[in-house]
KOLVEXTI-602060 format. One record per residue (C-alpha): residue in three letters; z negated, y, x. Coordinates in Angstrom, 2 decimals. Layout:
<nukols>
NUKOL   type         w         v         u
NUKOL    ala         Z         Y         X
...
</nukols>
This chain:
<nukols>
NUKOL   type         w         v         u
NUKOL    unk      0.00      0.00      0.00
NUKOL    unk      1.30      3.25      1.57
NUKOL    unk     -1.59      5.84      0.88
NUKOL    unk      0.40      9.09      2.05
NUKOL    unk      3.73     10.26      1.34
NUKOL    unk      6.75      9.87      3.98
NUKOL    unk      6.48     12.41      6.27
NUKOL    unk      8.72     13.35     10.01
NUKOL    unk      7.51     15.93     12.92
NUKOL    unk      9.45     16.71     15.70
NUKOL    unk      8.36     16.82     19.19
NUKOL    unk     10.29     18.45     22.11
NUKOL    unk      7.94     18.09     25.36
NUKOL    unk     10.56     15.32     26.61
NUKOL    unk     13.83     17.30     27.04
NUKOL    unk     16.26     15.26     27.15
NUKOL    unk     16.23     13.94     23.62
NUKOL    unk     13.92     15.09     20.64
NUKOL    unk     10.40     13.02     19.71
NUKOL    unk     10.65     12.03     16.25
NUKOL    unk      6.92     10.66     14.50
NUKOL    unk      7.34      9.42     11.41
NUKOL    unk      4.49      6.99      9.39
NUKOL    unk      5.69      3.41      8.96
NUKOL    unk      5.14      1.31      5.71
NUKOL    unk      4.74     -1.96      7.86
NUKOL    unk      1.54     -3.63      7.79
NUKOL    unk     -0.30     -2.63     11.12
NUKOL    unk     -3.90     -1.89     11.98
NUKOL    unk     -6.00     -0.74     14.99
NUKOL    unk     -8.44     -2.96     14.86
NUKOL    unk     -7.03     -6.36     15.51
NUKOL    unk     -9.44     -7.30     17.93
NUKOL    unk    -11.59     -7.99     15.07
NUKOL    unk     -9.83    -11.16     14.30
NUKOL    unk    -11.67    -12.81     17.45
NUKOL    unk    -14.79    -11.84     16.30
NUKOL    unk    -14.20    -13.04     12.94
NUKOL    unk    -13.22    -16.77     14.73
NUKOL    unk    -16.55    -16.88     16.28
NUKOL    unk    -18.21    -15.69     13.62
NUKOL    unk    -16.89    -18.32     11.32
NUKOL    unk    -18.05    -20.93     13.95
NUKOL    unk    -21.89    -19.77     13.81
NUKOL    unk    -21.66    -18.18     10.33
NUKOL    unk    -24.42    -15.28     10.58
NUKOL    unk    -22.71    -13.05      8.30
NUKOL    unk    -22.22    -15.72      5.71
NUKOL    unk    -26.15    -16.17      6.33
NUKOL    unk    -27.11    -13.02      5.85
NUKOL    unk    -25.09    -12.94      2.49
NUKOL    unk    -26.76    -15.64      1.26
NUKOL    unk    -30.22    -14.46      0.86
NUKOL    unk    -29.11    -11.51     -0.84
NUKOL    unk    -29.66    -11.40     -5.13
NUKOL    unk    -26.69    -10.28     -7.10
NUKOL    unk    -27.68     -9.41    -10.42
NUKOL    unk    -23.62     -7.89    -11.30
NUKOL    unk    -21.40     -9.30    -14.27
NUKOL    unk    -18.77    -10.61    -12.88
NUKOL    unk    -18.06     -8.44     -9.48
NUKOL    unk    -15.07     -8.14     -8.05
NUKOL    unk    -15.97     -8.29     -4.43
NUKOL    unk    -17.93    -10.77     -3.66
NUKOL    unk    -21.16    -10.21     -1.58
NUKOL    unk    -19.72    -11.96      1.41
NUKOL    unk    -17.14     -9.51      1.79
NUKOL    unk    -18.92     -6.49      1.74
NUKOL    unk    -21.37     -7.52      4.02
NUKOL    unk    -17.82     -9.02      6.81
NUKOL    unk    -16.91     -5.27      5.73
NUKOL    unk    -19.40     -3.25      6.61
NUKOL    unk    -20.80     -5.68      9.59
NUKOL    unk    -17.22     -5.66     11.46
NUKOL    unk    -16.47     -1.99     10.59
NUKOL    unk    -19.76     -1.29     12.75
NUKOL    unk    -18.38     -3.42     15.39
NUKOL    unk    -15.02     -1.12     15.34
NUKOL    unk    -17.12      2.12     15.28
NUKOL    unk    -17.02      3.21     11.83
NUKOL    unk    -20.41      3.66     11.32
NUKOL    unk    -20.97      4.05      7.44
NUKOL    unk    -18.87      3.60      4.12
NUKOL    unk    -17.13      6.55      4.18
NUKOL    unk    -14.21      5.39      6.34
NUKOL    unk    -13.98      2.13      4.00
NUKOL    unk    -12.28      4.18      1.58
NUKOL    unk     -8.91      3.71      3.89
NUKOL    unk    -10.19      0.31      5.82
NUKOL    unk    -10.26     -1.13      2.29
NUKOL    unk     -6.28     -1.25      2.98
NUKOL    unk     -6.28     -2.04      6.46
NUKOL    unk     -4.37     -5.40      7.09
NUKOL    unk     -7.04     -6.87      9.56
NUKOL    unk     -9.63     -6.16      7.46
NUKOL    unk     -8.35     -7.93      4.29
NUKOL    unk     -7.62    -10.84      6.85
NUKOL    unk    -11.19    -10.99      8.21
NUKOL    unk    -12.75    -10.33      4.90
NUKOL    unk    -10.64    -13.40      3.48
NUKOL    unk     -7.98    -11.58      1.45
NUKOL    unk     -4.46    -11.88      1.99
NUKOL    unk     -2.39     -8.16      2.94
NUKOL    unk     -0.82     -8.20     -0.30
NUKOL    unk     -0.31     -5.67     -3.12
NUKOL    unk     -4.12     -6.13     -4.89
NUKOL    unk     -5.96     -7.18     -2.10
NUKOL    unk     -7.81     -3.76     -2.06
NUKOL    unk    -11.28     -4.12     -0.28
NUKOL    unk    -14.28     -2.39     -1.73
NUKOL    unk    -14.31      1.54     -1.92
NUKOL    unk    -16.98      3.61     -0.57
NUKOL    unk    -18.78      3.61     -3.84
NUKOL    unk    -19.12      0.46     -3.97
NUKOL    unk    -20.09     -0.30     -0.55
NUKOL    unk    -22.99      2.24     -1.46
NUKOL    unk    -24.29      0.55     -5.03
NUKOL    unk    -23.87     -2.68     -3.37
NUKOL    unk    -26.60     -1.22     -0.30
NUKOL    unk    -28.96      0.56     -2.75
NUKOL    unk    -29.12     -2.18     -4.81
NUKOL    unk    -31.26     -4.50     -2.53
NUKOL    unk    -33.97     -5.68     -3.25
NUKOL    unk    -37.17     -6.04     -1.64
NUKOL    unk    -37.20    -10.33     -2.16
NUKOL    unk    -33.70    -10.13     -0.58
NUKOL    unk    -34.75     -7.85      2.06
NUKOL    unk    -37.86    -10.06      2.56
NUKOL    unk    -36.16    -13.12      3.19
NUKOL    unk    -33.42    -10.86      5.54
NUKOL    unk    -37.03    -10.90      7.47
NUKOL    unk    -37.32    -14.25      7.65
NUKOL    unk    -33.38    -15.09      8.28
NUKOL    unk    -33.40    -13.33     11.59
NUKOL    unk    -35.91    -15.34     13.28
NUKOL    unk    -34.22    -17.83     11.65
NUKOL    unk    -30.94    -17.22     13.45
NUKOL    unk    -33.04    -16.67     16.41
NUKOL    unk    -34.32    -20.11     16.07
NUKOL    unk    -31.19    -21.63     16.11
NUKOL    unk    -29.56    -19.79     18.51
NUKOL    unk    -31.30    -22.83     20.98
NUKOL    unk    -30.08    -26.45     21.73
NUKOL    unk    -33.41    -26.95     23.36
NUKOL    unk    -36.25    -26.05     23.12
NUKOL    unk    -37.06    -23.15     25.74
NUKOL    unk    -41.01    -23.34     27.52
NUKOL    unk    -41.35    -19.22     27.68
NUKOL    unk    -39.68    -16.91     25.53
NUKOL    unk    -40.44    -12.66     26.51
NUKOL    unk    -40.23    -10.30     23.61
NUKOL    unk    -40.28     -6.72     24.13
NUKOL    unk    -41.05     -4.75     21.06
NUKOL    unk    -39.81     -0.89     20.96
NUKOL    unk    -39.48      1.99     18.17
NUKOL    unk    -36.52      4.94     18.43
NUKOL    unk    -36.49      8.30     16.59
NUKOL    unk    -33.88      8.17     13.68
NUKOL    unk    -32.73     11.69     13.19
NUKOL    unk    -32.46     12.34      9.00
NUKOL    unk    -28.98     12.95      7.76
NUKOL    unk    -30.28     14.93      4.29
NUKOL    unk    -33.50     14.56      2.20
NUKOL    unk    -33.76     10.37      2.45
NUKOL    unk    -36.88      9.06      1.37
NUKOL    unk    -40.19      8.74      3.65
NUKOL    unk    -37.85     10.93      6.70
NUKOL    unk    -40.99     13.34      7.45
NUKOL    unk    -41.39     15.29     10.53
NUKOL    unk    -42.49     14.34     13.78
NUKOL    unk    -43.97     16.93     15.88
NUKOL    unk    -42.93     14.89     19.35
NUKOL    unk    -39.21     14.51     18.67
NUKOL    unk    -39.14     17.64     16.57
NUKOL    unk    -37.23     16.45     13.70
NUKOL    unk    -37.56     15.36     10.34
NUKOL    unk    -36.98     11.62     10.96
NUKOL    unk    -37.18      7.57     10.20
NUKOL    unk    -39.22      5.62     13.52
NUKOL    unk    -37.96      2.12     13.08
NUKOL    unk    -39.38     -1.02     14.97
NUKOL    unk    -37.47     -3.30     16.58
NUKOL    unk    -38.42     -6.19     18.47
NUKOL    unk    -35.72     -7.83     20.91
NUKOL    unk    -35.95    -10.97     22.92
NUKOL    unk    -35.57    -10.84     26.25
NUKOL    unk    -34.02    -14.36     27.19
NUKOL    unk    -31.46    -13.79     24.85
NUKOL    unk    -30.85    -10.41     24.29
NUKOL    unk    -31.15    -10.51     20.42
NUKOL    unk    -32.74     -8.51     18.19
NUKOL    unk    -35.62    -10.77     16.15
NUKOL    unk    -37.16     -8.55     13.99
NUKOL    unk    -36.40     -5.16     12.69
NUKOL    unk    -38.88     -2.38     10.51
NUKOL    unk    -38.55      0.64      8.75
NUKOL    unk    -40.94      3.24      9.31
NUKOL    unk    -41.76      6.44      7.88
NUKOL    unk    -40.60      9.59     10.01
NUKOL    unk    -44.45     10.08     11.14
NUKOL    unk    -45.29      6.61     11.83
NUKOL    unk    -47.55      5.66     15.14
NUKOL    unk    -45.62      3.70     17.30
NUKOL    unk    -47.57      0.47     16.63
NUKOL    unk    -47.87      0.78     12.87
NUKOL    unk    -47.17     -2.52     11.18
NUKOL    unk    -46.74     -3.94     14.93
NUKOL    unk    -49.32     -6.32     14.67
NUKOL    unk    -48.22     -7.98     11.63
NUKOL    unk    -44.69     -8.64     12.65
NUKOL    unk    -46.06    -10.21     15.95
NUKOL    unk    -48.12    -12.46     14.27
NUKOL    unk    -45.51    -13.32     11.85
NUKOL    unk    -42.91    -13.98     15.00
NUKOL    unk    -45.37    -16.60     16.75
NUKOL    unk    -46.36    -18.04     13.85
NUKOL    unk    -43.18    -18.46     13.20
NUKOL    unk    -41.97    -19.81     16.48
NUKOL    unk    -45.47    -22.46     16.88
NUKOL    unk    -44.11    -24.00     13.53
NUKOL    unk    -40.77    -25.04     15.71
NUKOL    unk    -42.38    -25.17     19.08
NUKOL    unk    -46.26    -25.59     19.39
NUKOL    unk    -45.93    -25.62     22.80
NUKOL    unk    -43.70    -23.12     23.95
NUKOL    unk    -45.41    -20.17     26.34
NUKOL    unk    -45.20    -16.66     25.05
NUKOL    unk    -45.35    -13.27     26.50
NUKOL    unk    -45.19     -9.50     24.63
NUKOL    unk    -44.62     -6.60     26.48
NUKOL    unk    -44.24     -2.81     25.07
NUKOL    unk    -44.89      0.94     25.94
NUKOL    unk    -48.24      3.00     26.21
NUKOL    unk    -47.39      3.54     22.37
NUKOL    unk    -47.84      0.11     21.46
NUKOL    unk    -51.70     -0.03     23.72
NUKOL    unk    -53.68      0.17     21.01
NUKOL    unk    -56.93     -2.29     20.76
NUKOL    unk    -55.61     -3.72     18.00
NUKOL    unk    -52.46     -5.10     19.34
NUKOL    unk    -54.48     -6.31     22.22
NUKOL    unk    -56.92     -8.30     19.66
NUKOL    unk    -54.16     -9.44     17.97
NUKOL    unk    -52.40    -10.86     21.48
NUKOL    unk    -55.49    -12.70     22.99
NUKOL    unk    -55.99    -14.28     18.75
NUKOL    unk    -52.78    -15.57     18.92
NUKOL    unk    -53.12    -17.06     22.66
NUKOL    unk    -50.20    -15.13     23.98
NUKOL    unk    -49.46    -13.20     27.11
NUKOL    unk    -49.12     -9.12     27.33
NUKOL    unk    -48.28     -6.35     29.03
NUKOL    unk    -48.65     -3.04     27.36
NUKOL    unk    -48.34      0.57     28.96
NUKOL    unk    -51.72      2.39     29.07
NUKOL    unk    -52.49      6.63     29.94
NUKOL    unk    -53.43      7.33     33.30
NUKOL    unk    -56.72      8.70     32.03
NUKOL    unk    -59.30     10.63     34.11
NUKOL    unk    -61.23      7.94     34.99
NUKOL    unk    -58.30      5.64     36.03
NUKOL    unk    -56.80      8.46     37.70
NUKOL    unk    -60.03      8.34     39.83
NUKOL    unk    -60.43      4.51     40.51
NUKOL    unk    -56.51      5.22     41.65
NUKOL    unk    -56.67      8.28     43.74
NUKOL    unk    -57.34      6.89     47.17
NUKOL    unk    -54.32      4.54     46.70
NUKOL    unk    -52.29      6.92     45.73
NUKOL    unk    -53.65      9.55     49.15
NUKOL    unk    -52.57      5.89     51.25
NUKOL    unk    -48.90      6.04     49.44
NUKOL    unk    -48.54      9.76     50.59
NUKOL    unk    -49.63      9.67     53.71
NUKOL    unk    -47.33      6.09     54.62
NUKOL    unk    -44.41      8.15     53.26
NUKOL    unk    -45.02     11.26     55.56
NUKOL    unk    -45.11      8.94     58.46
NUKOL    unk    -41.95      6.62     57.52
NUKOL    unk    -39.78      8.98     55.50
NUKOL    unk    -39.73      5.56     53.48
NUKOL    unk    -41.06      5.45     49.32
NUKOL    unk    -43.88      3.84     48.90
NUKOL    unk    -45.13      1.76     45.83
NUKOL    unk    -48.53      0.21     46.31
NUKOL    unk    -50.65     -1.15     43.72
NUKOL    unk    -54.14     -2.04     42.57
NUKOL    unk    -56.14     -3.67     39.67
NUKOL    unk    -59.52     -3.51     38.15
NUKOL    unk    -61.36     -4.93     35.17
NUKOL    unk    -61.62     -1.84     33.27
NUKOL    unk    -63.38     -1.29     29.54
NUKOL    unk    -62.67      2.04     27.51
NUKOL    unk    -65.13      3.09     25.02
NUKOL    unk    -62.72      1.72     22.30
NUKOL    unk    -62.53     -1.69     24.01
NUKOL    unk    -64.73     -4.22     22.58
NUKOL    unk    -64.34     -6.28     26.10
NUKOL    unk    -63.12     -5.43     29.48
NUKOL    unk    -59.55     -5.83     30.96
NUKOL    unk    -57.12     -5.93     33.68
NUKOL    unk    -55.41     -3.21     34.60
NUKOL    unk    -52.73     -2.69     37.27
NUKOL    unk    -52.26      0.74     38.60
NUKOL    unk    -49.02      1.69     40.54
NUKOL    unk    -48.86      4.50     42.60
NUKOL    unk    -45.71      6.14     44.76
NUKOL    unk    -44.37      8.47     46.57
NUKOL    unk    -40.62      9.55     47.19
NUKOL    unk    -38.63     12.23     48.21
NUKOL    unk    -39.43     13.71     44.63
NUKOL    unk    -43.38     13.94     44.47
NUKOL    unk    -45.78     11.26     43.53
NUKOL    unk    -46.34      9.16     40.13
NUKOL    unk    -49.01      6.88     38.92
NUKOL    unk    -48.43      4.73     36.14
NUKOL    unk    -50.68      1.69     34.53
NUKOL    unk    -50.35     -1.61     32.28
NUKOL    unk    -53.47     -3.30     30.48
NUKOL    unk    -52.40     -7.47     30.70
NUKOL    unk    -54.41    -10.46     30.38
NUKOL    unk    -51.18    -12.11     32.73
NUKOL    unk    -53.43    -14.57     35.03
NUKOL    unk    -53.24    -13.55     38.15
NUKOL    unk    -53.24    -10.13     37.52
NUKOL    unk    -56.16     -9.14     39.79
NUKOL    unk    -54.67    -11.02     42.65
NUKOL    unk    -51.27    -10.30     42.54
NUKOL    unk    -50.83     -6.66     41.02
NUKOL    unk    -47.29     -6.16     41.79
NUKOL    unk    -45.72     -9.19     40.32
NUKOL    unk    -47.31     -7.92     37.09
NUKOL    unk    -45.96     -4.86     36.71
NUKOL    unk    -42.69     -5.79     38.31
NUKOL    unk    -42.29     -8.77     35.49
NUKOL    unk    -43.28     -5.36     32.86
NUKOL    unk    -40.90     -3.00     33.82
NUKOL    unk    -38.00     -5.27     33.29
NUKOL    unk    -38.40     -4.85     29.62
NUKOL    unk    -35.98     -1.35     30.96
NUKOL    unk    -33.16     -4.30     29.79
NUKOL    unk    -34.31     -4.73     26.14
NUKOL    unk    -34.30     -0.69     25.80
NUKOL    unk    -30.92     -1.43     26.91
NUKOL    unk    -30.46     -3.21     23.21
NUKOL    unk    -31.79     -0.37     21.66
NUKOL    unk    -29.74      1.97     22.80
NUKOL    unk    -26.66     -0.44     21.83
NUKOL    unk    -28.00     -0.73     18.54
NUKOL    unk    -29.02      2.99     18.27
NUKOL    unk    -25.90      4.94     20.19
NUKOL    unk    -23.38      2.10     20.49
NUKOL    unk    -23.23      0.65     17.08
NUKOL    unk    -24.37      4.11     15.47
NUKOL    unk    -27.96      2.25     14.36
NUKOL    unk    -29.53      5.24     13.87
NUKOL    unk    -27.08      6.40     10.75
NUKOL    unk    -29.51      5.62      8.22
NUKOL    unk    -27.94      7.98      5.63
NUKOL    unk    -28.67      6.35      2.18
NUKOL    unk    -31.51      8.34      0.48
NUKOL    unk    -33.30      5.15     -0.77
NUKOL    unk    -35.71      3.66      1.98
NUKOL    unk    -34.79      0.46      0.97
NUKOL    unk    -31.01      1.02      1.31
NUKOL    unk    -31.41      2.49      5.16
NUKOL    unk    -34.14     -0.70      5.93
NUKOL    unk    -31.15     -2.79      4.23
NUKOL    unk    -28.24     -1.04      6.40
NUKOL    unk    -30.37     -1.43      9.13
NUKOL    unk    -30.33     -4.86      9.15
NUKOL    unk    -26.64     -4.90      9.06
NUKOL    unk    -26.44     -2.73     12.22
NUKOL    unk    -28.96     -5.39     13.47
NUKOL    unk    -26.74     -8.45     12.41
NUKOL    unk    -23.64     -6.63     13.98
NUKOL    unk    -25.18     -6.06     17.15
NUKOL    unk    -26.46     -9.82     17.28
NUKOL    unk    -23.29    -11.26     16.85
NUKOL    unk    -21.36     -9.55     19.37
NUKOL    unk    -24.51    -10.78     21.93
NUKOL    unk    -24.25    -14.29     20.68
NUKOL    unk    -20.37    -13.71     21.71
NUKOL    unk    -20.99    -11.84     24.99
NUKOL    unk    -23.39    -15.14     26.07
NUKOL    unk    -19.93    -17.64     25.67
NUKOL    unk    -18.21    -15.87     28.38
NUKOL    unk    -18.79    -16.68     32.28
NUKOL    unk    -21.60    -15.16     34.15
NUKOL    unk    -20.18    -12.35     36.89
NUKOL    unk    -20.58    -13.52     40.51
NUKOL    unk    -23.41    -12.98     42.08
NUKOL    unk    -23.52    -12.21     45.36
NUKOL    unk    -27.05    -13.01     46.58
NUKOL    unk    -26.54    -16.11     45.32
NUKOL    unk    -23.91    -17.29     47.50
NUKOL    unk    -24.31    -19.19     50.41
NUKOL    unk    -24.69    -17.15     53.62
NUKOL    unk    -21.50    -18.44     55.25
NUKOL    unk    -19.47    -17.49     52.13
NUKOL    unk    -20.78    -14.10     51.84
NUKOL    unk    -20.16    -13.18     55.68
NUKOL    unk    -16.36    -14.60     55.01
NUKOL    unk    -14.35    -11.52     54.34
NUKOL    unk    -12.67    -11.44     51.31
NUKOL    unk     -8.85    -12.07     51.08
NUKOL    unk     -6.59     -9.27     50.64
NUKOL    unk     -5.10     -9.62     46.96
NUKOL    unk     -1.51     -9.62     46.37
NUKOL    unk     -0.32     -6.25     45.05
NUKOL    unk      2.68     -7.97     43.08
NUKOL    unk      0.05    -10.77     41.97
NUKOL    unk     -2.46     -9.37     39.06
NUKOL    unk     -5.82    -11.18     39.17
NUKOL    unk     -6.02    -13.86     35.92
NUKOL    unk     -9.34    -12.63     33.73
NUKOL    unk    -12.26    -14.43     33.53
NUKOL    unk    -13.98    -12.58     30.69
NUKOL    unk    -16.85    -12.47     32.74
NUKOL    unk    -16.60     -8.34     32.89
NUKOL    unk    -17.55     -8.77     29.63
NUKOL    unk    -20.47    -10.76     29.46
NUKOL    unk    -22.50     -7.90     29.90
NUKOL    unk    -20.56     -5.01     29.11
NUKOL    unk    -21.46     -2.64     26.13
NUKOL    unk    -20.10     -2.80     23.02
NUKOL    unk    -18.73      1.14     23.14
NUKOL    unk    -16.52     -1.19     26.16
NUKOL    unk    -15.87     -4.11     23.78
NUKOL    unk    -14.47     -1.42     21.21
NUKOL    unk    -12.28      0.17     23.66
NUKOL    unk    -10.84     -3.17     25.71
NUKOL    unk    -10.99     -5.67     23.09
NUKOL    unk    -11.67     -4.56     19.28
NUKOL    unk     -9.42     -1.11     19.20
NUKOL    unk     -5.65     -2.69     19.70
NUKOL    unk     -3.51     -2.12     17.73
NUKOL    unk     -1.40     -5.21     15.72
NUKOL    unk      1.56     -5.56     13.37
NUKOL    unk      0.65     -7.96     10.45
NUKOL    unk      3.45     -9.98      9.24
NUKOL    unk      3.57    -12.50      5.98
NUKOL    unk      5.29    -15.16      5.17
NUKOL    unk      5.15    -18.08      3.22
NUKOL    unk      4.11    -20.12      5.26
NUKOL    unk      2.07    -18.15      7.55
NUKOL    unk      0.49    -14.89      8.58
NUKOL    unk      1.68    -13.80     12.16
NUKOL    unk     -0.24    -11.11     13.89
NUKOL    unk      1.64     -9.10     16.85
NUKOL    unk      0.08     -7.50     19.63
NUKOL    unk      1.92     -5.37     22.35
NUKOL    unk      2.88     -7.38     25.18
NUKOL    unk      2.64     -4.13     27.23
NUKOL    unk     -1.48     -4.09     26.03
NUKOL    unk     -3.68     -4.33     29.65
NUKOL    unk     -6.15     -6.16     27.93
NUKOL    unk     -3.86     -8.83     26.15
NUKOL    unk     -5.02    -11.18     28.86
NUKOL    unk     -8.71    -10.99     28.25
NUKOL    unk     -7.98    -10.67     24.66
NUKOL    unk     -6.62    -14.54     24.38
NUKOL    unk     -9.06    -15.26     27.26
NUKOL    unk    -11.96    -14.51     24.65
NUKOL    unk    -10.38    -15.73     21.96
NUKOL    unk    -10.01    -19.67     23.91
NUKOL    unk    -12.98    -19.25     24.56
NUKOL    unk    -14.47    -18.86     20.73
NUKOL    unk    -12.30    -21.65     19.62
NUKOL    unk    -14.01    -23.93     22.04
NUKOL    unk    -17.28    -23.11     20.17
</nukols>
């Protein structure tokens, strides 16, 4: 369905001969790329998951639930990062294809409208068990069962968009604002559990129940299995602490460099300055100390780290009951500030895949399109861990790292591995793989799909897509 009239400019920056643009009536899209993701996708079936535990009270819909959830999941993916945009995408070729409709006169997707009644009409029992599908997914996600699993749990400011329900304003971000709670696992790289919070919301609010609910969760599947919680000064509150050591789990939480730690720290940090005046080198030394605040019902360990570099001095402490911690300071904190890789999620979640676009003005809606942010950034992760590890380096074997490399052949390009994409962000899956553009063909007997041969990425493109089917 052609949604503009015909229409010809003229362009004369060439010279020789005249540019002529003109619109095309073909079937083509920008987003084939999409198609690969809707392969794998069909092979683990999370979206058809998620649309499962949702209720849909309608008389007899048109677009099935499934649908809008593949459109509104996959149009985050592609960087379109609310309904608006469906209004055209519900006549985009791919799109029909991935949302199991046929490019034919009819197959209109759903319009904006809909997409929004179909996201303010959750409801709390669907958005309940959404809660309990992604540890669910998360469960599943192993063939084995794994001895340690590492969750890091972390809130962002959500900037309002209008007058939505519960945004208030927070005084630290100064904005009127959502504070959502996510919780991402560190083996994996996916997002477990997600919250809603209003826009004034401590950081730990409601922190403590969705911790206990995760390890409950995860002792019903694996009694055995060794867990560890780590999170910002926001999060080192007594409770959370209380609720770690009740549950007989590991953590590392961020705690103020208060007066009196400040002073239990200060002749560490005087031996940091003056080993950097004499060796021009930075310096990071550390300490711990059983240590009770008035608020404490019981003393604990806390590891102090203290440095100095070319730009001043910092001291910064955790609270942990890691064993050990007294003894060997600096493997705790160096095992705590590699949670740095789960705020790595959240800013893929938040920036990347536009997370933070909570614009419906019921809270339930943005908790609900939340989730879908959440369930678009998952699968892409679950499809970023199928492709090859990058080399290492330090892991090769001395010899082999000494060898110089061979000179590649300029005439010879270098065959992908898709392993420059096993940790690359999806902003870089958008722009190598997703955003390509395709010329959809039908027939009746099949539907081809035609990419550029000219395309630099049609290589990695099929590369990916091999690999999915191997699934």
């Amino acid at each position: 369905m052609s949604l503009q009239g015909v229409w010809s400019e003229c362009l004369g920056f060439l010279g020789q001969k005249p540019v002529v643009v003109e619109n095309s009536a073909g079937r083509l899209s920008s987003d084939a790329g999409l198609l690969v993701v809707r392969e794998f996708d069909e092979r683990i079936g999370l979206t058809q998951q998620f649309a499962a535990v949702l209720d849909d009270q309608r008389q007899e819909p048109t677009h099935s639930l499934l649908a809008m959830v593949r459109q509104r999941v996959y149009g985050i993916l592609a960087g379109y990062e609310d309904q608006n945009d469906h209004d055209t995408l519900r006549y985009d070729p791919v799109f029909q294809l991935v949302c199991d409709r046929l490019p034919e006169d009819g197959a209109e997707l759903a319009s904006q409208p809909t997409l929004s009644r179909f996201e303010n009409a959750v409801s709390v029992k669907s958005l309940l068990r959404l809660r309990e599908l992604l540890v669910d997914q998360f469960l599943a996600s192993f063939d084995d069962e794994p001895g340690r699993l590492t969750f890091d749990l972390d809130g962002f400011d959500d900037p309002a968009h209008g007058a939505q329900q519960l945004t208030l304003f927070h005084a630290y971000y100064k904005q009127n604002q959502y504070f959502p709670l996510i919780i991402t696992n560190a083996e994996t790289g996916l997002v477990v559990m997600v919250a809603l919070r209003h826009g004034t919301a401590h950081a730990a609010l409601g922190a403590d129940e969705d911790l206990e609910y995760l390890v409950t969760r995860l002792r019903q599947k694996w009694p055995d299995v060794d867990i560890e919680v780590r999170a910002d000064s926001g999060f080192g509150v007594p409770k959370m602490y209380e609720v770690c050591e009740r549950l007989g789990i590991w953590y590392t939480f961020g705690i103020s460099m208060n007066s009196r730690l400040k002073a239990e720290s200060e002749a560490l940090l005087a031996q940091a300055v003056r080993q950097y005046e004499q060796t021009h080198e930075p310096q990071r030394l550390f300490t711990a100390l059983s240590y009770q605040a008035q608020t404490w019902d019981r003393p604990r360990s806390v590891v102090i780290k203290a440095e100095c570099h070319a730009a001043g001095t910092n001291r910064r402490g955790v609270v942990t009951n890691r064993a050990g911690a007294l003894i060997v300071p600096q493997g705790v904190y160096d095992d705590y500030i590699q949670r740095g890789e789960s705020e790595n999620r959240n800013k893929e979640l938040k920036v990347d895949l536009c997370g933070g676009r909570l614009s419906d003005h019921r809270f339930m809606a943005n908790l609900f399109r939340l989730c879908l942010h959440a369930l678009a950034l998952n699968l892409l992760v679950r499809l970023r861990s199928e492709l090859p590890d990058p080399p290492d380096p330090d892991e090769q074997p001395r010899g082999e790292r000494l060898r110089p490399a061979p000179v590649p052949d300029a005439e010879a390009p270098r065959p992908p591995t898709g392993a420059e994409l096993r940790r690359a962000q999806p902003a870089t899956w958008r722009l190598r793989l997703i955003k390509v553009a395709a010329e959809v063909i039908i027939s009746a007997r099949r539907v081809l799909i035609r990419l550029s041969s000219a395309w630099p990425s049609l290589p990695t493109w099929r590369l990916v897509l091999q690999t999915v089917q191997r699934c």
